[in-house]
Structure formats: structure tokens, C-alpha cells
N, C-alpha and C positions, 0 to 999 in steps of 0.2 A: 504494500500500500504506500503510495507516496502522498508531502504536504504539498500544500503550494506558498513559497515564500517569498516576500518583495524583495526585489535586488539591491532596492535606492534609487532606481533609473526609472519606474515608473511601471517597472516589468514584473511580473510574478515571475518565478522558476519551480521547477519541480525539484521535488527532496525526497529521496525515498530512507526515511529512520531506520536505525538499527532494531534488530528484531528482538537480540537480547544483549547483555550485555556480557562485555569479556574481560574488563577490568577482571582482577582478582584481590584489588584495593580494599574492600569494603570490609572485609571479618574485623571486626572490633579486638583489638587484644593485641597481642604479641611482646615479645620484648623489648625492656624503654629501651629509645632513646638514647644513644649514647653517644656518637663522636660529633654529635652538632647539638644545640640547644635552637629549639624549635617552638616560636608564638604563631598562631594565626589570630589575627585581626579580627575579632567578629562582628558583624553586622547583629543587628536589631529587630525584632519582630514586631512590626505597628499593630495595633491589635485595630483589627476591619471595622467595628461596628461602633468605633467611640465617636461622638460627636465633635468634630476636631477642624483646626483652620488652620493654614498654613504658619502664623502667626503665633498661633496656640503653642501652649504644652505637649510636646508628645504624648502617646499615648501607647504604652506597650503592653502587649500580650508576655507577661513576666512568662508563663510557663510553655510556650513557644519557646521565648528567648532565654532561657537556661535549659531545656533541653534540646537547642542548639548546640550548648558548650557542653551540656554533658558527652554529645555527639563526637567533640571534638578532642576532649580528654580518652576519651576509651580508646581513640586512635593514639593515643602516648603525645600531642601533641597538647601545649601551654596554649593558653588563650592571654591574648592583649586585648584588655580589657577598655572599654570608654577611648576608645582611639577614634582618627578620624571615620573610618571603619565603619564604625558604631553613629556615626553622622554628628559629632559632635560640632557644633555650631552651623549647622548644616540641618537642622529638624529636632535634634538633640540638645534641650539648654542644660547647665548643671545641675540644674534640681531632680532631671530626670537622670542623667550620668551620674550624678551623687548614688541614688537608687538602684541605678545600675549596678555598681563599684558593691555596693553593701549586698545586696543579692546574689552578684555573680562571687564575692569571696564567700562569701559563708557557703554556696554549694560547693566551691571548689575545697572550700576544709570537710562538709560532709564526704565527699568523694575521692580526697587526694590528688584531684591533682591541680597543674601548677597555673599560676594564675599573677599577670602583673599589671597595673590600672593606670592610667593614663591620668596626669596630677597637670592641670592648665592653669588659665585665668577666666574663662566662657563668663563667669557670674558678674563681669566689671562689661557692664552694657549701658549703650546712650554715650554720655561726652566722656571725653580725653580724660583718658586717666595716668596719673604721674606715675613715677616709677616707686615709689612709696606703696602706692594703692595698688599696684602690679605685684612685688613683694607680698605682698598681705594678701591677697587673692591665692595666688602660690602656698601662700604656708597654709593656706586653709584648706585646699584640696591636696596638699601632701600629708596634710593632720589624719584626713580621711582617710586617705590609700592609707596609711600605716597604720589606723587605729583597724581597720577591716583586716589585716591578717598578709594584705597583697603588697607584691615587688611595688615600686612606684616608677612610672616611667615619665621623667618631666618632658611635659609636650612644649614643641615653637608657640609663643604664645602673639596670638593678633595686637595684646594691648601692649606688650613689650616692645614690637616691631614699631609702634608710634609713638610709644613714650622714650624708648630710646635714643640719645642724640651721635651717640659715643662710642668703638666696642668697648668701653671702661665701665660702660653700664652693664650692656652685657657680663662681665665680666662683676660688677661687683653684685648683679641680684640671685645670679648663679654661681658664685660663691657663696652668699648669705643662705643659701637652700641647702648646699649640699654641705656646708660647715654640722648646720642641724638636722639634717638629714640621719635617720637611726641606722638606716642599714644602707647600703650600696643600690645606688641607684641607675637607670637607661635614662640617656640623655638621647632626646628625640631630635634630629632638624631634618624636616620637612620640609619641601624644596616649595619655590613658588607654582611649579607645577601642580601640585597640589591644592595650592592655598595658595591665589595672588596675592592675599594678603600679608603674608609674610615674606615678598618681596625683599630682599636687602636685610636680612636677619644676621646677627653678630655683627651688625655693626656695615655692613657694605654690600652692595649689588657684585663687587667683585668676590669672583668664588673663592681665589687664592687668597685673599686678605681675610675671607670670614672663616677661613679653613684653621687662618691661623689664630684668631682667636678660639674659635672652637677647638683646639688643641692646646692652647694656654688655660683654658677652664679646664680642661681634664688635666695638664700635668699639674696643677696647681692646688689638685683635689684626687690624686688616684686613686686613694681609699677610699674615696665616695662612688665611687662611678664602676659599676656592673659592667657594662658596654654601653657602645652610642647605635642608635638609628640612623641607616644612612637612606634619606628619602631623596636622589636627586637625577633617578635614572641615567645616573652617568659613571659605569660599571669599573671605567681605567681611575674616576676620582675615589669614588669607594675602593678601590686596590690599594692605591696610593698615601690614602688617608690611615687604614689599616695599620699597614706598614710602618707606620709613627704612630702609632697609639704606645703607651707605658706596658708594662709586661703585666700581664692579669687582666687587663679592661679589651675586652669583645667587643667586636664588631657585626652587631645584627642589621643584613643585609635588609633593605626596604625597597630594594631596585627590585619592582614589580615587571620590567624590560627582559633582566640579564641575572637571574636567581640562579638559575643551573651551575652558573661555570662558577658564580660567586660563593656558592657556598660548596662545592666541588674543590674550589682552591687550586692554589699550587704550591711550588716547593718553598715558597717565604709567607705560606699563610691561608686563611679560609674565613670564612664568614656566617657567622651562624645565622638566621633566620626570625626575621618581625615581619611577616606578610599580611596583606591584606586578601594576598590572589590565592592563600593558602588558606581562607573562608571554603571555596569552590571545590578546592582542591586537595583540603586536609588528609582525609584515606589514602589518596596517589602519594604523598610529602611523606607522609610518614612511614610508608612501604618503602618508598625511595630513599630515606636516608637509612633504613635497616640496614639496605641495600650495600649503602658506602660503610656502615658500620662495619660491615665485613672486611672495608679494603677493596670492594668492587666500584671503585668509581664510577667504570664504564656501565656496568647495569645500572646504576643513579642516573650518570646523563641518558640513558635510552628510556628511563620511565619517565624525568622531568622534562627532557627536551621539547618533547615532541605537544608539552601544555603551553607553551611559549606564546607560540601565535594567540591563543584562545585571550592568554594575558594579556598580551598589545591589544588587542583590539576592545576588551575590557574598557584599560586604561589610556587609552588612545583620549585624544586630544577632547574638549578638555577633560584633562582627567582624574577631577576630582571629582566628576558624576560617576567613577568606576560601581559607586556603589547600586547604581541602581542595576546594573549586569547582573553582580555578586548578589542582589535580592531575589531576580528571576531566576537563577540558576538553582537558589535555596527552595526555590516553590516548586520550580520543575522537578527539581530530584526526591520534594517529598517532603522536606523539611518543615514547612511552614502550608499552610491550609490554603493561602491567598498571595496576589502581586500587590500589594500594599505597603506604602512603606512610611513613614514618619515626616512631614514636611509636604507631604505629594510628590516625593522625588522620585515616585516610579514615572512620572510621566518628562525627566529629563534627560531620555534618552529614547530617539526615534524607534519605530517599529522594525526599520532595514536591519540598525541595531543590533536590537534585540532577537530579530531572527538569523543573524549570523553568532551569537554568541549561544542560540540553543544549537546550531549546526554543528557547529563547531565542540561543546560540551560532548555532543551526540555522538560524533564525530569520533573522540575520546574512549568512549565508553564509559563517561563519565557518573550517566543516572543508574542506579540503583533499579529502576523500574522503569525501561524505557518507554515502555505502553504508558503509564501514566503519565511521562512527561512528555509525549506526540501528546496525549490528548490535552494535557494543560496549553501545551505550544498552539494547539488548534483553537481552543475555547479563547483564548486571547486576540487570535487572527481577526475570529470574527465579529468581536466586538471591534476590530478597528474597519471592520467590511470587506475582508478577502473570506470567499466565498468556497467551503467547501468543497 
């Protein structure tokens, strides 16, 4: 049986879906985890039937969205918690990521497994706020993640990037966090691609000058700093960057581009894993790095490579709607009951889109139950009028 899918040019195509699938990704279990440390990003479950407005408060279906994560711990893989992912300032204000944070650690203590939360400034909204009031936003959502149980991971913060005049600023408000900071923390930077907002972050639009402040706040604080996030799709700067990090402080790859060969490595080094494209693709990631745990490299690149494409075009341009892919892929394969998502961000990303991104999963062998995600992929079509 084949779909009929828009191409973008104005044309339907034929598709004929996979019948079953041949993944052998999906058993739940196996042995941790060991030669990489592994986050996937999780998205959010909007819960369908709340009376809500773009403007509004989120509204989430809590037990959707933690049996999400439980989903994604049985596969031996960590969840990054309240990350952009998660749509944080995006449909996501902190009162709802507060909730999040508190929810999602206490199942990851009922269940063991690991769990690290995203510590920003989201709650300093309306006018300019100094870097006084930036500080103080910070220690209030680092207070959180530490009192809930969770790693804390300091995220690029929007009201830093404007109250900033200096990297001195930089420099002294991320000092003052990680001075009091209890345990060892992920220092996030999030590229503008992501978030135009934080355009020019540490201090400068140039990459090599913000590079080196972001490696003056880690050497300046080694024993505070777990590893850094590298968000900037730009896979020889993430090598590079690596490569000067202090002995003990990791480097979790966030290049949703170039993931294989980065955390693959070579002979001066590797990169462990904060993804957002490993939401989709958590069961494959953590098959795959079993994989390298052996010393089979090459089996790794043969089961990650070939996800590559399905990522680009995810997070293809702009690509900080990635998450509305990462929600349809969650409903197609089963996860979630509805295409729903918190803000109405399923509706910011076209149908051509969306139909190359189920192709492409399908493609994979990605669904768990491909018949039920042809017929979600169908029931979708024709609410937008391709006809049966």
C-alpha cells in the first residue's frame, strides 16, 4: 500500500511505508553505558484538551511527559532535563520548567536513572534586566536543580546576552555561580542558530574571542564544571575546543549536524553526548554506543551514520523549530496520543516538512509500529486536504 506525500513543489509523490520494522533498537534493557556519557534532550507532552493560548501557560500532560523519560532511561540513556528541547522560552515559561525539573527528578530517583536540568534566567520577562537581577534569576533556578536531586546544567541565558556589556561580565556572573555551585556542573553555549537571541554570547559575535573567554570561565573554575555543551554545528570548532578543555571536564557534543564522528572521536579525544536528535532516536544511540563500548567503532558509525540526514533536515534552517519534527516523530512512533504541542509550535513547520521527516524516520526503521505511524502520517494529511 503506498501514501501520497507533498514534495514542497506543489506535487504529491507516492510512498510506499515499510511493512515492519527491522530496527532491532527497541528491547528496553541491556548493559549501561559505559565508554560515552549519554543525555537526550526531551521534549514535552502538551496535554490536547486544556484551554490554552499561545501566550498562556503551558499546559502539560505530566504522565505522557514522564513516561516519555521513563522511555528513555530503560534504554540506559540520561535525560537533559528543561532544555531548549523541552521548548523552554519557546511555549515553556519557568513556572512550568520549575515543574518540570521537580517531576522529572523525583521519577528519575524513583527509577535510577540519571537525570540533569537545565538552571537559566526564562523568569526575568518585560524590561532590561541588569546583571545583578541576571545573577539572582541564576541562583534561583540552580537553588532548584540542586535542591530536586538533578546534575544542573547552566543554560546561554537571553537576559545575560543584553545585560552584558563586557566578557568581564561574563566572566564575573559565571564565576559567582559556579564559586557556589554544590556539585560540578554543564556549562551550556548554545549557538545563535539556535536562539538568535543569544547572538554574540561571552562577550562577542567573534567565535575565537568568545571561545576564549568560555575557556577562561572553565580554567578559572575546573572543579566546578562536569563538561561544557557545545551547540554551534560547527564539528572542527567542537574538536578544537575539546582539545583545550582542563583534564577531567567533558565535552558533550550538541552538534545535532556531525554527532557520529564526534563522539566516535579520535586519537586526541571524543565527545560524549547532550542531544536533542537523540529524543527520536534514543533506542538506535544507545544500541550504538554498546556498540563502540566494545571497541567497535565501525559498527557505531554504521548504526549512527546513516540517522544523519533525518537530523539535518530536522534541524535544518531555522533550526530552532527542530522541535516541532522531534514532536511528530514522538506521536508517530507511539509515544504520545496527539500532534500537539505547547505554544502551537506544531504548526511551525510546513507539511512538505513534516512529510519528509516521517519518510525519512520510516525510512530508518525507526517506528516501533509502522502501521500505526502510516496511519497517524495519513490522518494528519488529510486534515491538511491530500486526499486518500
Amino acid at each position: 500500500m503506498t501514501i501520497l506525500l507533498p514534495g514542497g513543489d506543489g506535487t504529491l509523490r507516492t510512498y510506499e511505508p515499510r511493512a515492519e520494522r527491522t530496527s532491532t533498537a527497541y528491547c528496553a534493557g541491556g548493559a549501561p553505558l559505559a565508554s560515552r556519557t549519554v543525555f537526550s534532550a526531551a521534549h514535552v507532552v502538551a496535554e490536547p484538551y486544556a484551554f490554552t493560548s499561545p501566550e498562556g501557560p503551558a499546559a502539560v500532560d505530566w504522565d505522557a511527559t514522564l513516561a516519555f523519560r521513563r522511555h528513555l532511561w530503560a534504554h540506559g540513556l540520561g535525560v537533559a532535563e528543561a532544555m531548549d528541547t523541552a521548548q523552554r522560552g519557546m511555549g515553556l515559561d519557568w513556572a512550568g520548567a520549575a515543574e518540570l525539573i521537580r517531576r522529572s527528578a523525583a521519577e528519575a530517583k524513583a527509577v535510577g536513572g540519571r537525570i540533569a536540568c537545565g538552571a537559566g534566567t526564562d523568569q526575568l520577562t518585560g524590561a532590561r534586566a541588569d546583571l545583578e537581577a541576571v545573577r539572582a534569576a541564576y541562583e534561583e533556578q540552580l537553588a532548584l536543580v540542586e535542591e530536586s536531586g538533578a546534575q544542573a546544567i547552566l543554560m546561554a541565558s537571553r537576559a545575560l546576552a543584553v545585560a552584558a556589556r563586557t566578557p568581564e561580565d561574563y566572566l564575573t556572573v559565571y564565576g559567582h555561580l559556579l564559586r557556589q555551585a554544590s556539585e560540578p556542573v554543564i556549562l551550556h553555549w548554545l549557538g545563535p542558530m539556535f536562539d538568535p537571541a543569544l547572538d554574540g554570547y561571552w562577550g562577542s559575535a567573534d567565535l575565537d574571542k568568545a571561545t576564549e573567554t568560555f575557556l577562561q570561565v572553565i580554567a578559572e573554575h575546573p572543579d566546578k564544571v562536569d563538561g561544557v555543551k557545545i551547540s554551534l554545528l560547527d564539528a572542527q570548532r567542537e574538536v578544537d575546543l575539546r582539545r583545550r578543555l582542563p583534564d577531567g571536564v567533558r565535552c558533550y557534543t550538541g552538534d545535532d549536524f556531525h554527532y557520529p564522528e564526534l563522539i566516535a572521536g579520535d586519537d586526541q579525544g571524543f565527545s560524549h553526548a547532550l542531544l536533542g536528535i537523540f529524543d527520536p532516536l534514543g533506542p538506535v544511540a544507545a544500541e550504538a554506543v554498546r556498540v563502540l563500548d566494545t571497541g567497535d567503532a565501525k559498527g557505531f558509525r554504521e548504526l549512527l551514520d546513516p540517522t544523519v540526514e533525518l537530523s539535518r533536515h530536522l534541524f535544518e534552517a531555522p533550526t530552532r523549530f527542530y522541535k516541532t519534527g522531534v514532536v511528530l516523530l514522538a506521536w508517530l512512533a507511539g509515544h504520545q496520543s496527539h500532534f500537539t504541542m505547547v505554544g502551537g509550535l506544531q504548526s511551525a513547520r510546513s507539511l512538505p516538512h513534516l512529510a519528509r521527516a516521517y519518510e525519512l524516520a520510516d525510512g530508518l526503521g525507526l517506528f516501533p509500529d509502522p502501521a500505526l505511524a502510516e496511519a497517524r502520517m495519513r490522518s494528519l494529511l488529510t486534515v491538511y486536504g491530500v486526499a486518500r
